[in-house]
C-alpha positions as CSV (number, residue, x, y, z in Angstrom):
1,X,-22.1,19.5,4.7
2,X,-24.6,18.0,3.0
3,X,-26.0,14.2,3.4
4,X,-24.6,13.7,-0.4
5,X,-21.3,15.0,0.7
6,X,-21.4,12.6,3.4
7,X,-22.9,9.8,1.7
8,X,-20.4,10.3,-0.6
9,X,-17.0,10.6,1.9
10,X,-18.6,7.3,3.5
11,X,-18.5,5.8,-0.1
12,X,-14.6,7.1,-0.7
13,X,-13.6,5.6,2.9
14,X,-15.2,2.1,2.2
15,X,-13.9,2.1,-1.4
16,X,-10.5,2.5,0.2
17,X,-10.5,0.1,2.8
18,X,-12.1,-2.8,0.4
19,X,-8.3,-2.1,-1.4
20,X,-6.5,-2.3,1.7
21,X,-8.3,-5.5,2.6
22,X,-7.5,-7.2,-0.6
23,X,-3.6,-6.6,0.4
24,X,-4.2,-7.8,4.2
25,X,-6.0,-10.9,2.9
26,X,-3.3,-11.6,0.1
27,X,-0.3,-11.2,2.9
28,X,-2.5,-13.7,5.4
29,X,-2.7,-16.2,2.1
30,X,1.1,-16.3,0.9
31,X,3.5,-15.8,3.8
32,X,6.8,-15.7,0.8
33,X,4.8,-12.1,-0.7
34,X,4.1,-11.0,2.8
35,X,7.5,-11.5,3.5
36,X,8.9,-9.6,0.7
37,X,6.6,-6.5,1.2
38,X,7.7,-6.2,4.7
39,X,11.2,-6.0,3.7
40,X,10.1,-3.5,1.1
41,X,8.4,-1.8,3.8
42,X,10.6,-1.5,6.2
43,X,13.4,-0.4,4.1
44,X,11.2,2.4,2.6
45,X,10.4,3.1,6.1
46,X,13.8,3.1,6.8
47,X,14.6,6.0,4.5
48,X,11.8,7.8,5.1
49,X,13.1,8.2,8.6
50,X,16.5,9.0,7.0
51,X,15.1,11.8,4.6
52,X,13.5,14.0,7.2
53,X,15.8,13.0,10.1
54,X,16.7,16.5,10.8
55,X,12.9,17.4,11.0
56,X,12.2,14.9,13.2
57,X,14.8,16.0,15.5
58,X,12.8,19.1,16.2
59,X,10.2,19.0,18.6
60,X,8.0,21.3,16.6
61,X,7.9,18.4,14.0
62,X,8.9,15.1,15.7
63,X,5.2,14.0,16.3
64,X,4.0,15.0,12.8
65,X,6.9,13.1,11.5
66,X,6.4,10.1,13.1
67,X,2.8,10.2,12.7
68,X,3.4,10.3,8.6
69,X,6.1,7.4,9.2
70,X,4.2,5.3,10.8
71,X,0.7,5.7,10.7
72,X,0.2,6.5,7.4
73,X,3.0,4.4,5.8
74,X,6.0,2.7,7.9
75,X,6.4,-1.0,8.9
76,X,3.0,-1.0,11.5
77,X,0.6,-3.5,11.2
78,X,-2.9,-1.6,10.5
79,X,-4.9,-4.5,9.9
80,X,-7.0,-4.1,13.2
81,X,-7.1,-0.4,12.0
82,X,-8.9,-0.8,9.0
83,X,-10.9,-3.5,10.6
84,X,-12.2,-0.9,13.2
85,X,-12.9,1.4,10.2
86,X,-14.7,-1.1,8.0
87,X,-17.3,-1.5,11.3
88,X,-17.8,1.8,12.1
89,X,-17.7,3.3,8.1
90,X,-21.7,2.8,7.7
91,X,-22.2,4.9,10.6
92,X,-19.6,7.6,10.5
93,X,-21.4,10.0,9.1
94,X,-23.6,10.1,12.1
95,X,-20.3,10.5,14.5
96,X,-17.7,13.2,12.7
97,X,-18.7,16.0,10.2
98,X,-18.3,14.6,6.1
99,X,-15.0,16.5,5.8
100,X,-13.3,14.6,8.7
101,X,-14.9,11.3,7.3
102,X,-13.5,12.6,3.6
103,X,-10.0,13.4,5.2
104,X,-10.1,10.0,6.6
105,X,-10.7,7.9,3.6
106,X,-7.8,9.5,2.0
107,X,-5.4,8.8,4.9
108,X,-6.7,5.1,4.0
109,X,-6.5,5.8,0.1
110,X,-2.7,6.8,0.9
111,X,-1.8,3.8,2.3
112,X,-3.9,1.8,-0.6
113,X,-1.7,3.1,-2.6
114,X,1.2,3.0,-0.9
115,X,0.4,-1.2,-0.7
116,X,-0.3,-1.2,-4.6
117,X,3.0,0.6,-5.2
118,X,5.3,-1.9,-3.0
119,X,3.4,-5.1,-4.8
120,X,4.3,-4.0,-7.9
121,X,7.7,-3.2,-6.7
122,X,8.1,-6.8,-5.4
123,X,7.1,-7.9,-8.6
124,X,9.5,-6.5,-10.4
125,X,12.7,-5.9,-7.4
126,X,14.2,-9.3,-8.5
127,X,16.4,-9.5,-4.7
128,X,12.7,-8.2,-3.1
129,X,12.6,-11.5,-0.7
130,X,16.6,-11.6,-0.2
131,X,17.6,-7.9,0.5
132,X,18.9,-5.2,-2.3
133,X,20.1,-2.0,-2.5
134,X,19.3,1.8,-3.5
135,X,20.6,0.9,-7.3
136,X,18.4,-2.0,-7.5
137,X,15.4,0.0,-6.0
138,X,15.6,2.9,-8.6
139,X,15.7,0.2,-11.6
140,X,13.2,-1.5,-10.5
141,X,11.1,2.0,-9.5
142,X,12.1,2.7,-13.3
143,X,10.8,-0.4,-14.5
144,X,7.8,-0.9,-13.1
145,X,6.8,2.9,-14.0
146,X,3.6,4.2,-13.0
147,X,4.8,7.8,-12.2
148,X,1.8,8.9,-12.4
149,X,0.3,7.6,-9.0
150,X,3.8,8.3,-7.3
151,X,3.0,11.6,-8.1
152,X,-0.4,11.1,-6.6
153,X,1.1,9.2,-3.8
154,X,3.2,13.0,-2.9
155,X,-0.4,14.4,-3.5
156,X,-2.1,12.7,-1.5
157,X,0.4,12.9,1.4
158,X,0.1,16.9,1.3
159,X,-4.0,16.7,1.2
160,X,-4.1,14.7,4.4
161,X,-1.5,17.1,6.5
162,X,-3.2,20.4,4.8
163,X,-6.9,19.0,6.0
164,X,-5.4,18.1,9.3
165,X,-3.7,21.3,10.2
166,X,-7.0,22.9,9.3
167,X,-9.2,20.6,11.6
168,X,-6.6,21.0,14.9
169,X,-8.2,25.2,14.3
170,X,-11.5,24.1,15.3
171,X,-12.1,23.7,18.9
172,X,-15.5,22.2,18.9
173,X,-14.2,19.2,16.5
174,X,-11.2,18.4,18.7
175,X,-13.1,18.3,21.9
176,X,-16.2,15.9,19.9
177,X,-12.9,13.7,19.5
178,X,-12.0,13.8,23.3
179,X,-16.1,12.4,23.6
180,X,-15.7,9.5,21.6
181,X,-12.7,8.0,23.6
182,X,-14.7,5.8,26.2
183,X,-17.3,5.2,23.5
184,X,-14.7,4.3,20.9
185,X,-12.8,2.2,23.5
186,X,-16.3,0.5,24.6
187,X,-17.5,-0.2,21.2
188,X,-14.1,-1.9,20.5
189,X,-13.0,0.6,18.0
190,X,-10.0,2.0,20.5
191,X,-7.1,1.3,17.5
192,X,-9.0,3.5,15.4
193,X,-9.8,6.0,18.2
194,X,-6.0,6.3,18.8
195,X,-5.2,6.5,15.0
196,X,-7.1,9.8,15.0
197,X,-6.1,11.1,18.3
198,X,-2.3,10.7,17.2
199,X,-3.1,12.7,13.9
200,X,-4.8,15.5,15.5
201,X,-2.4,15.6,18.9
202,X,0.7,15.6,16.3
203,X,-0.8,18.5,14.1
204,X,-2.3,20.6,17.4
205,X,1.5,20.5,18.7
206,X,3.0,21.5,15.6
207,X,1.7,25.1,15.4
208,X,1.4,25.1,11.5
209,X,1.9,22.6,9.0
210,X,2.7,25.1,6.2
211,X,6.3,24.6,6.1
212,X,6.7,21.0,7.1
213,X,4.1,20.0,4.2
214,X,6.3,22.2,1.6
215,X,9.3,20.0,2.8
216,X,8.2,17.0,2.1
217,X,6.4,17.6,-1.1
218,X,10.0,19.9,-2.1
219,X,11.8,16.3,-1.3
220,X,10.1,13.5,-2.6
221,X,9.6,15.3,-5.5
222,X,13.0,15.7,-5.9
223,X,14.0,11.7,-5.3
224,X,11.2,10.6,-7.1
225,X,12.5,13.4,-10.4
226,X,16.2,11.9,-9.7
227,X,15.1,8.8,-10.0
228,X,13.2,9.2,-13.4
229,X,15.5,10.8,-14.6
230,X,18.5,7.9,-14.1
231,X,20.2,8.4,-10.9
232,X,20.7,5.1,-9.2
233,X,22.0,7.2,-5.7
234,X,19.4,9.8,-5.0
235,X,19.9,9.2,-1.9
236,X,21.8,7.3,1.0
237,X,21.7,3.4,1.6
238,X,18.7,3.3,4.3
239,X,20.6,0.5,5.8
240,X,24.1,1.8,6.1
């Protein structure tokens, strides 16, 4: 690609990690909030695991599964994550081709989002600090609207998995990955090194990502249209 095209993926990655920051900063500041998103997190993490346990259960898929679960939302801590990322951003054009760099910045954007959706869920999810249910999540998801960047949130998910079942294709690009390990690991940036090697390692074993993406795109859309539409059960109690 060209050095505008990298410039610009460079630009989209720190954009997105100067959002994820803000929430990392705000959780360090005020322990009640970070509290409250965690239990947000984990229980949306919790039914994530729920919704595709059957997929999961498949060795095909168990590895892309996880990888969705917990890298790019789930209960982990990526604060030293993004903190690799934000030191190596200037230069990552110089290290992995613009479209990697591009796909990486919206792996980041995801979980921006993903932050920016469970604070203004705590916000509004009046039991967010003290525990609630699947009724009280969907009024609350009603309430606090935005449907419009869940939608994008689904979007997103599907842009990340389709860029990285084409990059696991190319030889040459998984084995400049291999190259960076000691350098990564020596340079301090061995969370972020893993971070990618999980992503492409799930997607090389998967053997196609074609039907696994349609599944969850077919499913979220259909709890996230249940839930628009009324339904306070679209789906079990994560915690039952």
């Amino acid at each position: 690609m060209s050095d505008s095209a990298s410039h610009a993926a460079v630009e989209a990655l720190l954009a997105a990690l100067e959002r994820v920051q803000q929430h990392h900063a705000e959780r360090a500041a005020k322990p009640e909030r970070a509290r409250a998103l965690a239990r947000i997190c984990e229980w949306q993490a919790r039914r994530l695991r729920r919704t595709y346990e059957d997929l999961e259960a498949q060795p095909r898929y168990q590895e892309a599964i996880r990888f969705f679960e917990t890298d790019l939302y789930g209960g982990a801590d990526f604060a030293q994550r993004d903190a690799d990322l934000a030191r190596v951003a200037p230069v990552f054009k110089r290290l992995l081709p613009a479209a990697v760099v591009a796909t990486v910045a919206t792996a980041v954007e995801l979980n921006a989002l993903s932050q920016d959706l469970d604070r203004a869920l705590a916000d509004t999810l009046v039991a967010a600090d003290t525990g609630f249910g699947v009724a009280d999540y969907c009024r609350a998801y009603r309430k606090m609207g935005q449907y419009d960047r869940r939608a994008r949130q689904i979007r997103l998910v599907g842009d990340v998995g389709v860029a990285l079942d084409r990059y696991v294709q190319m030889p040459m690009l998984r084995a400049a990955l291999k190259l960076m390990r000691k350098p990564a690991r020596a340079a301090g940036l061995g969370t972020l090194q893993e971070f990618l090697e999980r992503g492409f390692g799930a997607f090389a074993r998967m053997g196609g990502a074609v039907e696994l993406l349609a599944t969850i795109e077919s499913r979220e859309t259909a709890i996230h249209d249940s839930i628009v539409a009324g339904s306070d059960a679209p789906f079990p109690d994560p915690l039952a």
